[in-house]
C-alpha positions as CSV (number, residue, x, y, z in Angstrom):
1,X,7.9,3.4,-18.6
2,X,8.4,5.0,-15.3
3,X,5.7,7.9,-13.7
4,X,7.8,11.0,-15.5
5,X,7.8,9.5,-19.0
6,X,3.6,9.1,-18.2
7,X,3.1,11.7,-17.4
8,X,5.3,14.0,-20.2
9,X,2.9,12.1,-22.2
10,X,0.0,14.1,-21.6
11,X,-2.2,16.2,-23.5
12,X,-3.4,19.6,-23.2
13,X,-6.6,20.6,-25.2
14,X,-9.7,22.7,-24.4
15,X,-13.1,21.8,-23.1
16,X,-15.7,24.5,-23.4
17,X,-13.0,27.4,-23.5
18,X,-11.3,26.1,-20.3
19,X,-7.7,24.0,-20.3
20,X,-7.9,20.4,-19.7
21,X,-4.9,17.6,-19.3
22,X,-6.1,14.5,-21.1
23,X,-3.8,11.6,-20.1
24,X,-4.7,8.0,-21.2
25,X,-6.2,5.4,-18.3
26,X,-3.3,3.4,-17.9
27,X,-0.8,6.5,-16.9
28,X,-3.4,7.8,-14.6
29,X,-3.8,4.1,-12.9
30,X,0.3,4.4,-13.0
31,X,0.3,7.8,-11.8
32,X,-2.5,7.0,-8.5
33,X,-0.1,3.8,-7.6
34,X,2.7,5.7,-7.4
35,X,1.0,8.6,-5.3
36,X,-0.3,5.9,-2.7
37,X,2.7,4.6,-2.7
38,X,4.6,7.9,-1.5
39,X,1.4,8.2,0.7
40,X,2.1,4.6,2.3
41,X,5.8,5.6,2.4
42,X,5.2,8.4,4.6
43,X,2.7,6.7,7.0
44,X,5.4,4.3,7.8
45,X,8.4,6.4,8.3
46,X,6.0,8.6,10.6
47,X,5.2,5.3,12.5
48,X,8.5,3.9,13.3
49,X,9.2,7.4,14.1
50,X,7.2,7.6,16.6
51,X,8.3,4.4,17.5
52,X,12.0,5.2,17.7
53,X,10.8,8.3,20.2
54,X,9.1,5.3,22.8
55,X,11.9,3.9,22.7
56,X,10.6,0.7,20.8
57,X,7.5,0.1,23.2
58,X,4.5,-0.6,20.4
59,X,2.1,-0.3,23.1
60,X,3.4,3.7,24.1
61,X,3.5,4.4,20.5
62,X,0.0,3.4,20.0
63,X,0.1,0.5,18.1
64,X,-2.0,-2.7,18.2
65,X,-1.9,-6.0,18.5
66,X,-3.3,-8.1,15.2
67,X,-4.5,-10.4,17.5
68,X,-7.2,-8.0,19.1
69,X,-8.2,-6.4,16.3
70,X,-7.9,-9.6,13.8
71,X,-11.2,-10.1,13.4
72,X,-12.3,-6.7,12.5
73,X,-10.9,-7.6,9.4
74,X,-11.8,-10.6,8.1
């Protein structure tokens, strides 16, 4: 089922007079993967964007080498 058909599949109700979406825990997992996923989308088109403006140099556009910075994340 793609993110659409998820999320047609909510359901509206009311919670102490006010409107609430009630959508079941899978779709809303389903529904956060796919927004990150936009999110990590966008975070690399803006990187090799900037990229493309310094003219390919990584070190103009600001980015670093996994070598220095490797063992910050282990």
């Amino acid at each position: 089922m793609n993110i659409l058909n998820r999320l047609q599949s909510v359901r509206f109700t009311q919670i102490e007079g006010k409107p609430v979406a009630v959508l079941d825990v899978d779709d809303w997992q389903a529904a956060i993967e796919w927004l990150e996923t936009i999110e990590d989308v966008q975070i690399v088109r803006n990187a090799l964007t900037e990229l493309e403006e310094c003219h390919g140099d990584r070190n103009r556009a600001g980015w670093l080498k996994w070598d220095n910075i490797e063992e910050e994340w282990e």
